[in-house]
N, C-alpha and C positions, 0 to 999 in steps of 0.2 A: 679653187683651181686644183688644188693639190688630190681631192678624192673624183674629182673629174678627168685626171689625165692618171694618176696611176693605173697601171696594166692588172694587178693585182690586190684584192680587199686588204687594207692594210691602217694603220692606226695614225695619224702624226700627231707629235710631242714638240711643241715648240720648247725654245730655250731658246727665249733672244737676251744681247748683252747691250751696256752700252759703248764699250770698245770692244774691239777683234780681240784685243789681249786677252781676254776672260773668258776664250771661245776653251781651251785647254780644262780647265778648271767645271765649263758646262758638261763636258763630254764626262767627265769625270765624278759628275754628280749623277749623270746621266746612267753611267755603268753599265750591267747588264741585261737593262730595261729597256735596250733598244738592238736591233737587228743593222741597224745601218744608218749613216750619219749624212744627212744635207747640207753643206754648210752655205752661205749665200755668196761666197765669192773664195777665191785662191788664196786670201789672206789669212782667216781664221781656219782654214784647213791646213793649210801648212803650219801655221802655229801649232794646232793640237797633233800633228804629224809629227813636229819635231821634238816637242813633249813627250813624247811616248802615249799618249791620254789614246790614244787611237787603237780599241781591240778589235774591231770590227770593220766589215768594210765602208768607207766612206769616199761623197765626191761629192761637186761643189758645184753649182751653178755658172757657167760659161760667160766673162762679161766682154769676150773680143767676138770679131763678127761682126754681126747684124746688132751686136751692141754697142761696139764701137762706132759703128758709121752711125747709130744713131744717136749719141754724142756727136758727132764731128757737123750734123746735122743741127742739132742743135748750138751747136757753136759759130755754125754759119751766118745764126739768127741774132747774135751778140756784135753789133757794128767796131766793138775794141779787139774782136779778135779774129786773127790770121789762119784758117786751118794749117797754112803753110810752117808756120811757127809757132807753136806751141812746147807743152813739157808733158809728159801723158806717164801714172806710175802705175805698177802692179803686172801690167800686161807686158810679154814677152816683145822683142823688137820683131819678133817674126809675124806676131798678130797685127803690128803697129805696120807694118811692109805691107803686109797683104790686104789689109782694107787700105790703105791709099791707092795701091795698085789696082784696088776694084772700082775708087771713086774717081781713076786715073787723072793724083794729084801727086808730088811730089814731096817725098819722106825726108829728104837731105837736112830741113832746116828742122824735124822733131825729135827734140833732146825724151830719151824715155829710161826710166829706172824702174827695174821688176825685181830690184833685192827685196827684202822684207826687214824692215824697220818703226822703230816707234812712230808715231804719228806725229811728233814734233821733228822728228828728220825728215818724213817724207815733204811734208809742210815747207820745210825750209829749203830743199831742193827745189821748189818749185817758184818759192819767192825769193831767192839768190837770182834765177836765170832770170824770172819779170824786172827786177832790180838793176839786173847789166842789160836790159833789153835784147837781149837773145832771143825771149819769149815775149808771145804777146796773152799770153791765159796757161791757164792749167785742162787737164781735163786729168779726173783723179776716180780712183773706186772705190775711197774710202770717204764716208762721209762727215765722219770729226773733222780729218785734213781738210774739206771743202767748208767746213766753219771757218778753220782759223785761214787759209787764203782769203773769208770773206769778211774777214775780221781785219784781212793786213789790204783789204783794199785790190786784189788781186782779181783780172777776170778769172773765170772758174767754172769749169760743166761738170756734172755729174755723171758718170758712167753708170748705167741703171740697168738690170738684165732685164732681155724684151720679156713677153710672156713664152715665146715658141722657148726662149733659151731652160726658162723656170716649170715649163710642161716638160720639158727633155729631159732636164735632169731630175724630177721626181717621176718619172720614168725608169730614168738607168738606177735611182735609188733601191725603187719597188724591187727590182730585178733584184739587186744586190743583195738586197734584206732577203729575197724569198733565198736566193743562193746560200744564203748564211745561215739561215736557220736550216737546210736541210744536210748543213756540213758541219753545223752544232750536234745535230741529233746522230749523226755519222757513229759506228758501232765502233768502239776502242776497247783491245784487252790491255792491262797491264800483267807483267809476270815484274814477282817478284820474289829471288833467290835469296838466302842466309850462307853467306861460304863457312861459318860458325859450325850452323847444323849440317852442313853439307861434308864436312869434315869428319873422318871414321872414330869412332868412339876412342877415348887415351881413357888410361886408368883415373889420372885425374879428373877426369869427369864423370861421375856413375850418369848412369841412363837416366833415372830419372827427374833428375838436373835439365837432360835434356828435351824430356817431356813435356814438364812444366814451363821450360821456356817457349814451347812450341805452342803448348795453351795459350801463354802469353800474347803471344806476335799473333795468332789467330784469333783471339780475342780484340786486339789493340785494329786488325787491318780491318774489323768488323764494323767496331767504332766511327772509322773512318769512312769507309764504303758507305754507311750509311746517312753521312754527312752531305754522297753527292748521289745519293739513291743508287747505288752503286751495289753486285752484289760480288761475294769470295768463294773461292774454292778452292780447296790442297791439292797437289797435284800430285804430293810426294810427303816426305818425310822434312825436306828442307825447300819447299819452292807451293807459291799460290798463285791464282790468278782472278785479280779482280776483272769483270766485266761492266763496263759503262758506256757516256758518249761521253763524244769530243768533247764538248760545251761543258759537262762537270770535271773531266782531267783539265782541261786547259783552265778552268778558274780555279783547280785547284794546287795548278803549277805553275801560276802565274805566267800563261803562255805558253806553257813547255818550257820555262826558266831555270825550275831548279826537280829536281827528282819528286815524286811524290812520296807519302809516307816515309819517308827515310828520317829526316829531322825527326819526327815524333820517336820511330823505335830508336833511335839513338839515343835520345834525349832518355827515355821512360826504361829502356831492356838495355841499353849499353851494348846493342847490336849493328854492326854495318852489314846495309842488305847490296845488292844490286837487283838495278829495276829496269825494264822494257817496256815500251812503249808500242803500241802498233794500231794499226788502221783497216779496214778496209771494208771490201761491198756483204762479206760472210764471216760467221768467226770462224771461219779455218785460214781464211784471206789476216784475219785483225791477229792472232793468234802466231802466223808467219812470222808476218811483221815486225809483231813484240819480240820473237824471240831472233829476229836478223838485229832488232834494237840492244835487245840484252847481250847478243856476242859481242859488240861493241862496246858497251859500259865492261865485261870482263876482262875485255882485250886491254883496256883501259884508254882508248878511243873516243873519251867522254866528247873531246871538241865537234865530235862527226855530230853529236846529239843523241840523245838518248831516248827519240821519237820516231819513228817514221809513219808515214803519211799512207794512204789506200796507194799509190802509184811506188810505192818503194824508197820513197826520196826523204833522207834525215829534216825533220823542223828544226825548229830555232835551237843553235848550238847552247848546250849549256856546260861551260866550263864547270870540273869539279872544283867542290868549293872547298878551302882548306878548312880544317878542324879549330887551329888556333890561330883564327882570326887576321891569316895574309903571313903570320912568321912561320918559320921554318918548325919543319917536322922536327923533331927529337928524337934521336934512334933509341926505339924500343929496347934494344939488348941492353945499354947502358942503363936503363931506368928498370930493367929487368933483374940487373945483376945488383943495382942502389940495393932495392928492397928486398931483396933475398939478403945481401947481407946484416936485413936488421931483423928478419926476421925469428922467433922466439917456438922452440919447442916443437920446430917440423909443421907450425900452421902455416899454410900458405894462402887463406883466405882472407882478403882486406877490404875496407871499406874508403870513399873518398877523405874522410877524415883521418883515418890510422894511415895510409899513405902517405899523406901531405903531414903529419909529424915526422914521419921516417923520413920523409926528401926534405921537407924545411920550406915549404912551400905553402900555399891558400890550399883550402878542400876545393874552393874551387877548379885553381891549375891541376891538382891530381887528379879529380874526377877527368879532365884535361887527356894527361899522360895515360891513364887505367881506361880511358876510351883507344888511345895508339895503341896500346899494348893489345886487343880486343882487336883491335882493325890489322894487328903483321901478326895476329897467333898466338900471342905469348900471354894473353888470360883469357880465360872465359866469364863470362858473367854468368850471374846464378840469376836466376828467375829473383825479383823484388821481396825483401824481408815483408812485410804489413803486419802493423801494430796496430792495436786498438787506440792509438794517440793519432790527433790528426797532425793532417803536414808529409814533407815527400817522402815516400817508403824508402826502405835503406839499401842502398844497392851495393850488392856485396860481388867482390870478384873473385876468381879462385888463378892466381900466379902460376903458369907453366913453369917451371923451374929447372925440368926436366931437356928444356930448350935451351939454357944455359951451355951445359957438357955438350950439346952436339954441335956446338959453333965453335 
């Protein structure tokens, strides 16, 4: 049925479970080997909905309508049960209204629950009311829960989606899927600024400090670009712009969740960049974009998002993320003024380790502090020592000091 009723040549991938519960965990296995999700009823779509498991578009086979009357049909065929009384789960009261209204039969006496719940609740909602006699059967759409009503003795139908409902929805699937791949492939530029290098040459910095750092970062965004077939260009002295699609920025920012590239040059150059994001039908259109996205990350407007869309409209907001881990910032000038007073003979160039004996702290937390101080101005980092020993190169910083006297 399925490559008979879709609209468009297209592939299907089962993944059947044997509870709903596991629907989250398929999609998830599933990842980005699928264009669009079917799932066989409202239950396990919302499950993987409210997981997060859901990158893609997905929708779910229809079981009110023409599926409910024909339940209710078949239940008319069951001498122990009442259409008038029953307990009906999963389906909306407004689904449950409107097919009686069509079989023009009367709703008053059918108890109906469409939360989402385990399968031993749903189950026991439904043999509580047979048990007070309220109800005279179930009609349910999950099919474990019609085990155990059939297990407690409970009459019991099945809600089963017709064939028109299971053509429809691998119909609006095909659609989905073809929509999604061609919003995958959709042209994105990132820009991505250094306020570091974009800052006018100080004495304590000689030029070619600032060189090598630039090699650096243009080396490091290469690396990366080439992870999503992505490619780089300079635009300046302190600013690049990679060009890609949607489908390799988005699995490469978990959604538009968290910045790209940035975690890496911080981690590896001891650099804080700002990044934009953009979209659109040309790159002068995607190009815009990024850079109406990038005003915002400088403005420091992260909540707006640091994306926007071909239509001008921020995606998924991504809060900035703190450096140490949810505690508070540490003001720089205080951890500026620490190590200058220990410092020895007018060096002012320090490593994670000779910091964190000066403050009394882990090399870890210094490397910590000597990224703040890097992010409000008050060090630069030097382009990565490399030794001929393996293990992580030594990153050295060079202390403004000179920022000291002007506050």
């Amino acid at each position: 049925m399925g490559h008979a009723a879709a609209p468009l040549p297209c592939r299907l991938v089962a993944a059947a479970y044997r509870d709903e519960q596991e629907a989250p965990d398929k999609v998830t296995r599933l990842g980005a080997g699928v264009d669009a999700c079917l799932f066989a009823s409202p239950i396990p779509y919302d499950l993987a909905r409210r997981s997060g498991a859901l990158t893609m578009p997905a929708t779910y086979v229809q079981l009110g309508g023409a599926a409910l009357i024909a339940a209710l049909g078949r239940a008319v065929m069951d001498e122990r049960i009442d259409p008038r009384r029953i307990s009906v789960d999963v389906l909306s009261r407004a689904d449950v209204e409107e097919a009686y209204a069509d079989l023009g039969l009367p709703s008053g006496g059918v108890q109906s629950r469409d939360e989402p719940g385990a399968t031993g609740t749903i189950a026991a909602f439904h043999e509580r009311l047979a048990r007070q006699g309220s109800t005279t059967g179930a009609l349910t759409c999950l099919p474990a829960v019609a085990e155990r009503l059939q297990a407690a003795d409970v009459p019991v139908v099945r809600v089963r989606p017709t064939s028109a409902a299971v053509r429809t929805a691998l119909h609006t699937a095909a659609l989905l899927g073809a929509h999604h791949r061609l919003e995958e492939s959709q042209l994105t530029v990132v820009l991505v600024e250094v306020p570091t290098l974009r800052e006018p040459v100080r004495r304590a910095a000689p030029r070619h400090w600032r060189d090598e750092l630039r090699l650096s970062l243009h080396r490091l965004l290469v690396q990366e670009a080439n992870r999503i077939n992505a490619t780089v260009t300079a635009i300046d002295d302190h600013s690049y712009m990679v060009t890609a699609t949607r489908g390799s920025v988005s699995a490469a920012t978990e959604g538009f969740r968290v910045l790209p590239f940035a975690a890496r040059v911080r981690d590896e150059l001891g650099l804080a960049v700002e990044v934009g994001v953009g979209m659109g039908r040309t790159t002068h259109d995607a190009e815009a974009h990024a850079r109406a996205a990038l005003a915002r990350t400088q403005t420091g407007k992260q909540v707006q998002g640091f994306a926007v869309d071909r239509e001008g409209r921020a995606l998924v907001p991504a809060p900035r993320t703190p450096l140490h881990g949810g505690t508070a910032k540490p003001k720089g000038v205080e951890v500026l003024a620490r190590l200058a007073a220990k410092l020895e003979n007018g060096d002012t160039v320090v490593d994670a380790e000779g910091a964190g004996k000066m403050l009394g702290v882990t090399s870890r937390t210094a490397r910590r502090l000597l990224r703040t101080l890097v992010d409000e101005g008050l060090a630069w980092p030097l382009p990565p020592n490399r030794t001929p020993q393996p293990g992580r190169p030594r990153q050295l910083y060079r202390l403004i000091v000179e920022k000291l006297g002007a506050r």
